[in-house]
C-alpha positions in Angstrom: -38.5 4.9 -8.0 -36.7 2.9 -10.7 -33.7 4.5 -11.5 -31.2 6.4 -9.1 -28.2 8.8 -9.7 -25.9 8.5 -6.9 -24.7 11.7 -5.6 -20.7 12.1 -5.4 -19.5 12.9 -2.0 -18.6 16.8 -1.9 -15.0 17.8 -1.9 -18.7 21.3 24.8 -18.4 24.8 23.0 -21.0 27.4 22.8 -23.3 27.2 20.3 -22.6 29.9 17.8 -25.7 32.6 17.9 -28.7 31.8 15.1 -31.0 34.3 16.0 -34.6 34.4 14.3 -34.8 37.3 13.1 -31.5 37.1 11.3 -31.4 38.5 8.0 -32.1 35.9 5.0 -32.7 35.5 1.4 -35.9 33.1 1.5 -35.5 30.0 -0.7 -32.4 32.1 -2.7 -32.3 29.2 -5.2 -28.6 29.1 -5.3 -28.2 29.2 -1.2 -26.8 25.3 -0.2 -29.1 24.6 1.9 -32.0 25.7 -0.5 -30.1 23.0 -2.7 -30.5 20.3 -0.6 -33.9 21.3 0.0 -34.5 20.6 -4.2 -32.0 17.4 -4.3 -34.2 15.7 -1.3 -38.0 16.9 -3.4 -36.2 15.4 -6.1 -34.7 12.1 -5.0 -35.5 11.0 -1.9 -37.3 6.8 -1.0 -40.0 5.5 1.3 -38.2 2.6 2.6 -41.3 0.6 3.5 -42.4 0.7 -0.6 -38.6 0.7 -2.1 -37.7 -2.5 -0.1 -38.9 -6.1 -1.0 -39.8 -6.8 2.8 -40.9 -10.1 1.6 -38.8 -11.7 -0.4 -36.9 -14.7 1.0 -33.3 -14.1 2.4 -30.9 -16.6 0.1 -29.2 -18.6 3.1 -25.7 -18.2 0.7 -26.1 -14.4 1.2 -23.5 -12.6 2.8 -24.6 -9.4 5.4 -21.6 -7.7 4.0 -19.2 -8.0 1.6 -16.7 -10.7 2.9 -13.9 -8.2 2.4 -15.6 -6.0 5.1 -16.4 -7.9 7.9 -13.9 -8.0 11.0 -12.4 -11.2 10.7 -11.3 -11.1 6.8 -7.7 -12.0 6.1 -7.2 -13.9 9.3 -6.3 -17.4 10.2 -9.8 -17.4 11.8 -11.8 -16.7 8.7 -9.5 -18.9 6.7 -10.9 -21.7 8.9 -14.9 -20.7 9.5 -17.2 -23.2 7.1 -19.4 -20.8 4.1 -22.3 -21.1 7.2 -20.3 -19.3 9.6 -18.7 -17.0 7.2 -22.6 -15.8 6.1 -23.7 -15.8 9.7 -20.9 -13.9 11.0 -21.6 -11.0 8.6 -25.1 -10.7 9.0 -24.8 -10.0 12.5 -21.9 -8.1 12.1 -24.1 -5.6 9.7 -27.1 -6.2 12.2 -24.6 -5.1 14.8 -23.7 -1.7 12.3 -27.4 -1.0 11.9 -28.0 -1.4 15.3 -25.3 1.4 16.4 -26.8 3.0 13.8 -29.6 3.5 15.1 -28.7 4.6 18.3 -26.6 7.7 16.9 -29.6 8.4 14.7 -31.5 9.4 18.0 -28.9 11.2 19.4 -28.3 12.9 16.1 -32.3 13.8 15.6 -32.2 15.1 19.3 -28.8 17.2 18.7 -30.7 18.5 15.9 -33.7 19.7 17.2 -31.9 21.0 19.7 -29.9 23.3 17.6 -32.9 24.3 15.6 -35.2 25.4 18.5 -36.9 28.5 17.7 -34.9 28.6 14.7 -36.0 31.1 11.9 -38.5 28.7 10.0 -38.3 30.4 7.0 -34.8 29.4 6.7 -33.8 26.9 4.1 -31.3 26.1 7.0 -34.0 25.2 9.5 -36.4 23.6 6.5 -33.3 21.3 5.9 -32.5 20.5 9.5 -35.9 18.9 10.0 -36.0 16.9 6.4 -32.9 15.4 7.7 -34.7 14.6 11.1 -37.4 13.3 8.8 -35.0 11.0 6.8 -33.1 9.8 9.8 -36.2 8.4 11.2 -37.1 6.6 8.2 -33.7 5.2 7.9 -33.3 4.1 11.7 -37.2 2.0 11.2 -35.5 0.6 8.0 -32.8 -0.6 9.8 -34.5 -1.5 12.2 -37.1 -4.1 9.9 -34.1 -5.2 8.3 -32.4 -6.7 11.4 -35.9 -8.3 12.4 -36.1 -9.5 8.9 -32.3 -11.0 9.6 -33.8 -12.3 12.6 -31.2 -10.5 14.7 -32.1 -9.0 17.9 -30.7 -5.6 18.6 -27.0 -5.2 19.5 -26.5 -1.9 21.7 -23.3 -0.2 22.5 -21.2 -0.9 26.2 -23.5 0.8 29.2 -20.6 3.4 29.5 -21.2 4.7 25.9 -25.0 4.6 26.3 -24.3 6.9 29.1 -22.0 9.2 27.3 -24.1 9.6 24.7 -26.8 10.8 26.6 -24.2 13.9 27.9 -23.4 14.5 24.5 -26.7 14.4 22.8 -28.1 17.0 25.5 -25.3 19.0 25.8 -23.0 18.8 22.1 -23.6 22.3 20.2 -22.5 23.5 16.8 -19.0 22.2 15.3 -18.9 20.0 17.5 -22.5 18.2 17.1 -22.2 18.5 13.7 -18.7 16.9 14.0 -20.2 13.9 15.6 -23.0 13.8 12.6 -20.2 14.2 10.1 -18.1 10.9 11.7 -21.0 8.6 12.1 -22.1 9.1 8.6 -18.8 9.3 6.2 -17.3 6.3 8.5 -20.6 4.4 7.3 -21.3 5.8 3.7 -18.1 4.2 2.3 -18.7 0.5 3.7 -22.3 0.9 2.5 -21.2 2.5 -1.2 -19.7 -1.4 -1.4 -22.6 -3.2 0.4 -24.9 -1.5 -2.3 -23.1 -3.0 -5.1 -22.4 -6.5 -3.8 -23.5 -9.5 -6.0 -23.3 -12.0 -3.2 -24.6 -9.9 -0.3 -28.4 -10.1 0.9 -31.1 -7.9 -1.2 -32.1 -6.0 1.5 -28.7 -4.8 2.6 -27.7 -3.7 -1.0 -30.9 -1.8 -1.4 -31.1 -0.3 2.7 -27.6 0.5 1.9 -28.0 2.3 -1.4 -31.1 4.1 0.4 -29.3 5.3 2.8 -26.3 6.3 0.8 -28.4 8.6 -1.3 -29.9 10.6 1.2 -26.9 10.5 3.9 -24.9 12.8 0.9 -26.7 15.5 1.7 -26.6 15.3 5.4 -22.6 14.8 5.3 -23.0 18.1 3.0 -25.1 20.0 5.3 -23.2 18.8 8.8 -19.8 20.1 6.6 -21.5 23.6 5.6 -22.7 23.8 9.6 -19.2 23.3 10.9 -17.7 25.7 8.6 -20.0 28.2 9.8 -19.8 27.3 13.6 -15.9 27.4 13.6 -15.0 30.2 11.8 -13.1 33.3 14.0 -13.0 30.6 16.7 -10.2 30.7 18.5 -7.2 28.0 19.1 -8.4 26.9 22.7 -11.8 26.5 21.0 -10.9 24.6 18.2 -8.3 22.3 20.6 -11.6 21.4 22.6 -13.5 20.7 20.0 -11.3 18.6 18.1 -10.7 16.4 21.4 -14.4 16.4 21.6 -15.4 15.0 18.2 -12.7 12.6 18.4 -13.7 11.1 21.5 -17.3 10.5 19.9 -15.7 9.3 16.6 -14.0 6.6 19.5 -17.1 5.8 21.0 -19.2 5.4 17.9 -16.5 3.2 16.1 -15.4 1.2 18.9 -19.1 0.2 19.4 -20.1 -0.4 15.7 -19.3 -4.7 16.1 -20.8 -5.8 19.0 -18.3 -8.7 21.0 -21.5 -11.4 20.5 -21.6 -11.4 16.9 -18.8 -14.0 17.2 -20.9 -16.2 20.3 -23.2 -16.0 16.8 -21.3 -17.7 14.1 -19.9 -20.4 16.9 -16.9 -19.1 17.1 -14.2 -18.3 20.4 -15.5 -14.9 21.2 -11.8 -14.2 23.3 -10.0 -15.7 20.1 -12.1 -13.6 17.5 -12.3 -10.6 19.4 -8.2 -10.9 19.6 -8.0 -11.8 15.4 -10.1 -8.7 14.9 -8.2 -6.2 16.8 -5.0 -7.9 14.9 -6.4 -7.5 11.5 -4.4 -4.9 9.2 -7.0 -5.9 6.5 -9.6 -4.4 8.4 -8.0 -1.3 9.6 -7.0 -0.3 6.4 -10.3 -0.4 5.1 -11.4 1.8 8.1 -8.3 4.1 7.0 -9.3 4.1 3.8 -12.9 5.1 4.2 -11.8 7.9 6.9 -9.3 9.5 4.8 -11.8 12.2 3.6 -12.9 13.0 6.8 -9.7 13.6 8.1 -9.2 15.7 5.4 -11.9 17.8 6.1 -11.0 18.3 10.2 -7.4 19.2 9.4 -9.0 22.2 6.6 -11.1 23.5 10.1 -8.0 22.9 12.3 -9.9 20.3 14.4 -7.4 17.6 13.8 -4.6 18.2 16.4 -2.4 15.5 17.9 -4.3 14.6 20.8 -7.5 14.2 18.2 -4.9 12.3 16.3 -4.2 9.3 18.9 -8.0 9.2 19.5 -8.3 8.3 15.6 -5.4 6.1 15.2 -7.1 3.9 18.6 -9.9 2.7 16.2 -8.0 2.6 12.8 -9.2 6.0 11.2 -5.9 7.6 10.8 
């Protein structure tokens, strides 16, 4: 596939009843999820044919766009050689594919979950599993493009590992799909830059511009489900869930640059790990790519001021 239109982004509770037998119009052509359905027959990539696998990496490629890694702006990066520069953001995008990954199983499992014994004649239902489909296409890109980095896998603190697992088995309706939603619009706007990066790595821009594509139609479904899920909820209902989703927006964030990508480019990990969490640079950009989101949870009444502090710990408000 040659040529690409980018899609624009679109403007523990109980799960909310989907009953089988529910009343549905089949395929209605103009239902949203029967849309997505069409958009993904029409525009979607195999990763293992869209990707030049073996084409050498250009050792002055960045992993990122300078402007995005953690250490921009500082006194640090103002000091790091071009080598360390380049190696820093290669395994701080390694470290971003990595967590990545992990959320993509959770997500896949969350899912299924939610679909189980769904009506499968349900554009709904037909969706759910294309975007399993995607996200496991996506998390084996990511996946070969770390290995082709030669960067082992970075994985989250053994507390959030842990707390995933709860979540993944027990997080239903708004608030799974709030966790979906955060992991994917905090990513889509770093990767909407990556994509279009003259002096980043081949295999980023094009992983990134895959990834992109099809993660606008998940970020529109996971919005549709909420707004199904949480209407006529309550306020104690919408109070948990906010808390809820932002305490996974805190996990997945907080985990996204692993501490070692520093040990990696020879740097003081203490030092770089302290320039980082200093970095106004950096946190506006997370701001600035959360800003729609945040949006989006104050229209559902899911941003309340406990959510709120939760945010502003990892820069997204």
């Amino acid at each position: 596939m040659s040529t690409t239109a980018y899609p624009t982004r679109s403007s523990a509770a109980s799960p909310t009843p989907r009953p089988a037998d529910r009343p549905i119009d089949v395929g209605e052509p103009g239902s949203s999820s029967q849309l997505l359905l069409d958009s993904a027959a029409a525009l979607s990539y195999d990763p293992a044919t869209e990707v030049d696998w073996d084409a050498p990496l250009d050792p002055d490629h960045f992993g990122l766009n300078p402007e995005w890694s953690t250490l921009y702006g500082t006194d640090l990066w103002d000091e790091m050689t071009h080598r360390q520069r380049v190696t820093l953001t290669r395994h701080e995008v390694a470290s971003i594919m990595s967590t990545g990954i992990w959320f993509e199983m959770i997500l896949q499992q969350m899912v299924i979950r939610d679909q189980y014994c769904g009506n499968y004649a349900d554009p709904d239902f037909q969706f759910a599993l294309t975007e399993v489909a995607d996200e496991c296409r996506h998390s084996i890109m990511f996946a070969r493009a770390c290995a082709k980095m030669e960067i082992p896998a970075y994985f989250p603190r053994r507390s959030s590992i842990e707390l995933g697992r709860g979540f993944k088995a027990l997080a239903s309706a708004e608030i799974a799909y709030g966790g979906i939603l955060v992991a994917e619009e905090v990513l889509d706007v770093m990767q909407r830059d990556w994509m279009r990066g003259a002096d980043v790595l081949p295999i980023v821009r094009t992983t990134s511009r895959i990834h992109v594509v099809e993660e606008s139609r998940h970020m529109k479904f996971a919005r549709q489900e909420m707004r199904e899920r949480i209407a006529g909820a309550g306020r104690l209902r919408r109070q948990n869930s906010a808390l809820t989703i932002a305490i996974a927006a805190n996990v997945i964030v907080s985990n996204m640059v692993n501490e070692r990508v520093y040990a990696a480019a020879g740097l003081d990990t203490k030092r770089a790990v302290a320039a980082a969490k200093a970095n106004e640079h950096h946190h506006t950009l997370m701001r600035s790519s959360c800003a729609h989101l945040m949006e989006f949870l104050d229209e559902l009444g899911l941003l309340t001021r406990p959510a709120m502090k939760l945010y502003q710990r990892v820069s997204m408000i």
